[in-house]
C-alpha positions as CSV (number, residue, x, y, z in Angstrom):
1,X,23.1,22.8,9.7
2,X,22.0,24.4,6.8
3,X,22.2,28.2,6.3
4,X,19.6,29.3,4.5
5,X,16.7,29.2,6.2
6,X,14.8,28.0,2.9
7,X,17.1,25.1,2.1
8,X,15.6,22.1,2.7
9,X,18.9,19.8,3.7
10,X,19.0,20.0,7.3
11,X,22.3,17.8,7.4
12,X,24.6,16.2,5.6
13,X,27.3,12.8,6.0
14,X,30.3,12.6,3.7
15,X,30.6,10.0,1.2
16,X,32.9,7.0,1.9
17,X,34.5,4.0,0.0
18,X,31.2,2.4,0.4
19,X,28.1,4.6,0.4
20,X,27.0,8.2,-1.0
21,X,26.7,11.4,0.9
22,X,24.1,11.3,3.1
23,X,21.3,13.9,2.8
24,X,18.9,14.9,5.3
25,X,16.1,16.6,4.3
26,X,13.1,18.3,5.8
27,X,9.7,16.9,4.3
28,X,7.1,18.5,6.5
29,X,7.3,19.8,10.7
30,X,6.8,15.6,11.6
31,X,9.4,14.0,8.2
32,X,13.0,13.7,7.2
33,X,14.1,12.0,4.3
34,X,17.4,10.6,4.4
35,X,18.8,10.6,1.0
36,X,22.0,8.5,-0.8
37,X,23.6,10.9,-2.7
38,X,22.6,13.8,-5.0
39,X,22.4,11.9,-8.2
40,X,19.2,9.7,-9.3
41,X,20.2,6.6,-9.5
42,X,19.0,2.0,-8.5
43,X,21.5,0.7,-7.1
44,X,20.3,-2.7,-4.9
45,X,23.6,-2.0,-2.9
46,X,22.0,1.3,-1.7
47,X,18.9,-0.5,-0.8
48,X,20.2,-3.1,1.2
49,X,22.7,-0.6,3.4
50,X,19.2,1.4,3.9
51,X,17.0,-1.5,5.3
52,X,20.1,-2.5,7.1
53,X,20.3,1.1,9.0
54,X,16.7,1.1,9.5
55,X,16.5,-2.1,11.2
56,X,19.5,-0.4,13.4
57,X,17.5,2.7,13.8
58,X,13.8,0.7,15.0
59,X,15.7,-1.2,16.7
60,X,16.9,2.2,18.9
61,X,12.9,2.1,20.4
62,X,13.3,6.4,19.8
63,X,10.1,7.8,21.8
64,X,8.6,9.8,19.1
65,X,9.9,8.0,15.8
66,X,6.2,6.4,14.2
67,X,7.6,4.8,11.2
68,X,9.7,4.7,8.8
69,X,9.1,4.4,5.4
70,X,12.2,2.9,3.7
71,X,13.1,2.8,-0.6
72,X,15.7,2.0,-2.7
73,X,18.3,4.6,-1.9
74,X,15.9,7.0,0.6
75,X,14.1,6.2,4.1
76,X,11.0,8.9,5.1
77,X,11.6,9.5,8.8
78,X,7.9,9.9,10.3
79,X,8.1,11.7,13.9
80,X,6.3,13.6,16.6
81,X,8.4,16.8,17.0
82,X,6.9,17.4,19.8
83,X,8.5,14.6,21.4
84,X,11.4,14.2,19.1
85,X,13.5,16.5,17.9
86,X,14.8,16.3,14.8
87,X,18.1,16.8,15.6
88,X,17.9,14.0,18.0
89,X,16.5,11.9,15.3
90,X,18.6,12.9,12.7
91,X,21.7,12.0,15.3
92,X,20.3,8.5,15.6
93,X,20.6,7.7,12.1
94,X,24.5,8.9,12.1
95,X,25.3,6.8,14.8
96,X,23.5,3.8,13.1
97,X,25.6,4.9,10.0
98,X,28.7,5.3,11.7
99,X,27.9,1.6,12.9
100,X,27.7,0.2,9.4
101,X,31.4,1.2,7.9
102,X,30.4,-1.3,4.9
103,X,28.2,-3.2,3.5
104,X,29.8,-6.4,2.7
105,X,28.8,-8.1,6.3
106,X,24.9,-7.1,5.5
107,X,22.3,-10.2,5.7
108,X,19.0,-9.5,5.1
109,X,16.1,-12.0,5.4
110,X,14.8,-12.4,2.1
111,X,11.8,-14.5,1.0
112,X,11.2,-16.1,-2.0
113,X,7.8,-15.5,-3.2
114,X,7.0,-17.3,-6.7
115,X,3.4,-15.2,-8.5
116,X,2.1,-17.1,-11.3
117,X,1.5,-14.8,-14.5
118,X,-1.0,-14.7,-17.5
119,X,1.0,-12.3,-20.0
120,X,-1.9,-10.1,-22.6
121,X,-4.8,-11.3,-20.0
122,X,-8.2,-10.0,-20.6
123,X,-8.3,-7.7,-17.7
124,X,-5.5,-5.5,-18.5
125,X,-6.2,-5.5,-21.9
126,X,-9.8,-4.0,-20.8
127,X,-7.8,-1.5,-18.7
128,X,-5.9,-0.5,-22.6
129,X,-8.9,-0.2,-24.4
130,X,-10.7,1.7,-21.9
131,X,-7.6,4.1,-21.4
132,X,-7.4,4.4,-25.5
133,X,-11.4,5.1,-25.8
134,X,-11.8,7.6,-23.0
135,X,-8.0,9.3,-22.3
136,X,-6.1,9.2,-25.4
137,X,-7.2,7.5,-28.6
138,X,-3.5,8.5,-30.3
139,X,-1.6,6.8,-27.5
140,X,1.7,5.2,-29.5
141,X,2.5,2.7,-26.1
142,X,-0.8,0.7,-27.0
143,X,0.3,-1.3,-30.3
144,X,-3.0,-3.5,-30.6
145,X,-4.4,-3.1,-27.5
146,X,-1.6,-3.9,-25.2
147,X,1.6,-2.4,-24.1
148,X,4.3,-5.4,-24.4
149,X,4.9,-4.6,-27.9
150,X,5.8,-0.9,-26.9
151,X,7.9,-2.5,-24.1
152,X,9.8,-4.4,-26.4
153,X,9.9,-1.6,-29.0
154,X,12.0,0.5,-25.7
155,X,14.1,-1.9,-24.8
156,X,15.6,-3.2,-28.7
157,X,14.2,-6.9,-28.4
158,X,11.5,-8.9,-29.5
159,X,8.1,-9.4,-27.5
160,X,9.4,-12.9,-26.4
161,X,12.8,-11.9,-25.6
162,X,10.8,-9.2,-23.3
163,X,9.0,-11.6,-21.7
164,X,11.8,-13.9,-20.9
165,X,13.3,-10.7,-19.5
166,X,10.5,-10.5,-16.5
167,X,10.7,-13.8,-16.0
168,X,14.3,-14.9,-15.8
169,X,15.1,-12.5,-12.7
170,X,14.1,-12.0,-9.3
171,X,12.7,-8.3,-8.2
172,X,13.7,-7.4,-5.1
173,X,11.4,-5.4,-3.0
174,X,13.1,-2.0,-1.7
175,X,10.1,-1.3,0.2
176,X,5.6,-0.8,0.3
177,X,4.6,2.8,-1.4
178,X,2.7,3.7,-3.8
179,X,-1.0,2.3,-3.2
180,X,-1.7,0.2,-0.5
181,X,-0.3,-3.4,0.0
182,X,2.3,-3.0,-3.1
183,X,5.8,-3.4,-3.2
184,X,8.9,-1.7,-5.4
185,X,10.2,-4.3,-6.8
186,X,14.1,-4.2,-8.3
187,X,15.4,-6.2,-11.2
188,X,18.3,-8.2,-9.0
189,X,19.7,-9.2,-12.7
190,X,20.9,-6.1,-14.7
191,X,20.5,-8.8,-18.0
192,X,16.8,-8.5,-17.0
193,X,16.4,-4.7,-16.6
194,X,13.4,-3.8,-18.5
195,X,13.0,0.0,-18.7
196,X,10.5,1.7,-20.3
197,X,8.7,5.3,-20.2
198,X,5.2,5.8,-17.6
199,X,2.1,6.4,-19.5
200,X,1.5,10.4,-20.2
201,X,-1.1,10.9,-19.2
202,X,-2.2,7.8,-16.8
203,X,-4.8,5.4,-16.7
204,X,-8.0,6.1,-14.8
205,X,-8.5,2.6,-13.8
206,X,-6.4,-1.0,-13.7
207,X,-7.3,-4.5,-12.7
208,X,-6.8,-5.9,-9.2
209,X,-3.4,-8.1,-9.8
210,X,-2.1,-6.3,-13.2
211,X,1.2,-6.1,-13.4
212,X,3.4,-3.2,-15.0
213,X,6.5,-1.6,-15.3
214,X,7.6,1.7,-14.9
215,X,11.4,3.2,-15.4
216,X,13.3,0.1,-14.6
217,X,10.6,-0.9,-11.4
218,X,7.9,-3.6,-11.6
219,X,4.8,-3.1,-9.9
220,X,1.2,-5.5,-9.2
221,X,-1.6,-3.4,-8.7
222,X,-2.9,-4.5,-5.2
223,X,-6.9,-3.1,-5.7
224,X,-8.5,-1.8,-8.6
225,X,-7.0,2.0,-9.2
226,X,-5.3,4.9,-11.8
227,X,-2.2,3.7,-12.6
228,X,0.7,4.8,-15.2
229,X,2.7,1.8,-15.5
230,X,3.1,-0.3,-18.5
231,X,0.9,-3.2,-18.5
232,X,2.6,-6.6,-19.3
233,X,0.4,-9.5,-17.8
234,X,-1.9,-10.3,-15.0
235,X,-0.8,-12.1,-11.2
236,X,-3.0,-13.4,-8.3
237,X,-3.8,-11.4,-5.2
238,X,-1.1,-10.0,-3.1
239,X,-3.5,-7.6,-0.9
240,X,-7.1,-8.7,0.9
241,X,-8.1,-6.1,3.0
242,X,-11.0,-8.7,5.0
243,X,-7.6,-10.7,5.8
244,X,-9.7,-14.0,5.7
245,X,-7.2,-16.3,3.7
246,X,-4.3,-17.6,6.1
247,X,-1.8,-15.6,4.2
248,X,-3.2,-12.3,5.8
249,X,-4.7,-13.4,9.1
250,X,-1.7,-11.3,10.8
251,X,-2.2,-8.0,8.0
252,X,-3.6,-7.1,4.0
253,X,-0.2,-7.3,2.9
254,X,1.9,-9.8,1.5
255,X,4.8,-8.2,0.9
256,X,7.9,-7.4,3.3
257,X,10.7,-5.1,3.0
258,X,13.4,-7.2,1.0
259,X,11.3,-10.3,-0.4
260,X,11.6,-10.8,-4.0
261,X,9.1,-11.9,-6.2
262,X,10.0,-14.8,-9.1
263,X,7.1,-15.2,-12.0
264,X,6.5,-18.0,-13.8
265,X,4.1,-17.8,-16.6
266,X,0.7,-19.5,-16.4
267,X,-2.8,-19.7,-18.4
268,X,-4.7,-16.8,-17.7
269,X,-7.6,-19.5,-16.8
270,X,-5.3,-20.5,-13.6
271,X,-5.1,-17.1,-12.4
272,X,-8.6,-16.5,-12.4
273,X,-9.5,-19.8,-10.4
274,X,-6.2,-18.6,-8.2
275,X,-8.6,-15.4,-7.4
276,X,-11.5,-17.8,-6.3
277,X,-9.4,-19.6,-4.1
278,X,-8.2,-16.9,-2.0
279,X,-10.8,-14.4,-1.9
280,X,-13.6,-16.9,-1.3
281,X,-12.6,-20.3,-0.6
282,X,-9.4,-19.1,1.2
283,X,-7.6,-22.4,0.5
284,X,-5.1,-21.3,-1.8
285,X,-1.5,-22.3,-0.5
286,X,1.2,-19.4,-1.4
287,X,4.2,-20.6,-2.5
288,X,6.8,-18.6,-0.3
289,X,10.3,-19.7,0.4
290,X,12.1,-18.3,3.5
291,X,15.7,-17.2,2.8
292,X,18.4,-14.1,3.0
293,X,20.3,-11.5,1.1
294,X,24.3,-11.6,1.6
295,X,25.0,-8.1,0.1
296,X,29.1,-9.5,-0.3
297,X,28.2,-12.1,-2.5
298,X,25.4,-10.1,-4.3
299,X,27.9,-7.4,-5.4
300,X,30.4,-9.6,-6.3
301,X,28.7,-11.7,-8.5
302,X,26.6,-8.2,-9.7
303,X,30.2,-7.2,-10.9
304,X,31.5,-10.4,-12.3
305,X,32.6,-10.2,-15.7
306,X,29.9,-11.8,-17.2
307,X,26.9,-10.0,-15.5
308,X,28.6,-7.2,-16.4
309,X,28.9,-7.6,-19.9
310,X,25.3,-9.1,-20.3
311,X,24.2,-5.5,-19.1
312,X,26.2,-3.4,-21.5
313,X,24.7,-5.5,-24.0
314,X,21.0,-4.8,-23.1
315,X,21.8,-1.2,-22.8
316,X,23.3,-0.8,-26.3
317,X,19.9,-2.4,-27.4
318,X,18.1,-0.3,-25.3
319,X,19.9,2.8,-27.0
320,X,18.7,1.4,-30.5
321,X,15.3,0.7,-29.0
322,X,14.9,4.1,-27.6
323,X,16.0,5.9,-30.9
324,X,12.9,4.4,-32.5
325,X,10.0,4.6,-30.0
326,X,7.6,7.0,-30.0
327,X,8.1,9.4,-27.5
328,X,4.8,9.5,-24.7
């Protein structure tokens, strides 16, 4: 245990051949945040050992645990101390961790879930202009009233090659945060890692459905809210808080832990009837396909030779592309 009565890690695990040091840290008299490591860092590896654990860990039935918030490389612990101490709590997740000497024999269910997208909609491109007119008129990230151009700019390739970039990989979900309903979703192709600066300072308001991208995570904007993400394009609903369409009858939220998200790129005419169809005629059919995560084969082909090389390349444009944009 720590000794400093002001130091916030509680606990520590050593690092092995195949996950970080484990941190536990004190968030508040009811959290713990268990940590991977000291450095900041997206690894999809981490993310699938973590939802992994967790499962391990609800799976224990601990009186007093009351959820558990799991993200890419950290899982917020929420408990009642009064009926669970932490050091109970915290020896739950060590044995769960112990249990788990690697990752290579981790399946995770994993849906497919395929969003159609309108890129430069008329929505978002409201959200710009309103942002530009009433926040910061000077803003270099909003090239003719949109952000893909800055996005591009960031990244050292064209607008198209940009777009081709969202599209051609999955993003895997590391868990719901942020606002209601949404989902951190993960570039599963390092060729396709976008990564671009947040807006400084944010938007007051964005579009039900509008999609953005902040650092190298993509997220859609489940209800209308602030929002400091770079807009890109427009999807159909993914939250419905009246849970009338079929796709909610059981809760809002579309997402699960560890789905990924494929877009395809429609008219921003279909997404808009899309909007009709499950918000008021309810009739829409989602197109979701059941299926699973072996983290083995995901690493391995992660570090193949080619994959490998395809990333190096994006970074050294990314390094070019950085060099020139204006800084936010």
């Amino acid at each position: 245990m720590s000794k400093d009565k002001y130091d916030v890690i509680l606990d520590t695990m050593p690092e092995t051949e195949s996950r970080l040091e484990i941190l536990f840290r004190q968030a508040g008299d009811g959290f713990i945040q268990v940590e991977y490591g000291r450095e900041q860092r997206a690894m999809l590896q981490d993310s699938f050992r973590m939802l992994a654990v967790n499962d391990i860990i609800l799976g224990k039935g601990l009186q007093g645990l009351i959820e558990t918030v799991p993200g890419i490389r950290t899982n917020m612990l929420h408990f009642d101390p009064s009926v669970l101490a932490a050091d109970k709590l915290i020896g739950a997740v060590k044995e769960a961790e112990d249990s788990m000497p690697t990752v290579d024999d981790v399946v995770l269910p994993s849906r497919l879930i395929h969003l159609p997208l309108a890129f430069e909609d008329s929505e978002t491109k409201k959200a710009v202009a309103k942002y530009l007119k009433e926040v910061r008129p000077d803003a270099p990230n909003c090239a003719d009233g949109y952000n893909l151009e800055y996005m591009a700019m960031c990244n050292g390739v064209t607008v198209d090659e940009c777009k081709k970039m969202l599209l051609g990989t999955d993003w895997f979900n590391s868990g719901g945060g942020f606002w209601p309903g949404g989902a951190f979703l993960w570039p599963t192709d390092p060729r396709c890692a976008v990564v671009v600066p947040k807006y400084n300072p944010p938007r007051t308001w964005t579009p039900e459905g509008a999609a953005g991208i902040g650092g190298p995570c993509v997220f859609t904007y489940t209800t209308p809210t602030g929002g400091g993400y770079q807009l890109f394009g427009r999807t159909i609903p993914v939250f419905q808080f009246a849970c009338k369409h079929p796709m909610f009858k059981d809760g809002p939220f579309l997402y699960r832990n560890a789905d990924r998200v494929r877009f395809h790129e429609v008219s921003e005419k279909e997404v808009v009837e899309i909007y009709g169809h499950v918000h008021d005629k309810t009739d829409y059919v989602y197109e979701i396909e059941e299926g699973e995560i072996k983290a083995k084969e995901y690493i391995e082909w992660f570090n193949s030779d080619e994959v490998q090389q395809g990333a190096a390349q994006l970074k050294a444009k990314q390094a070019e592309g950085t060099k020139k944009a204006p800084r936010l």
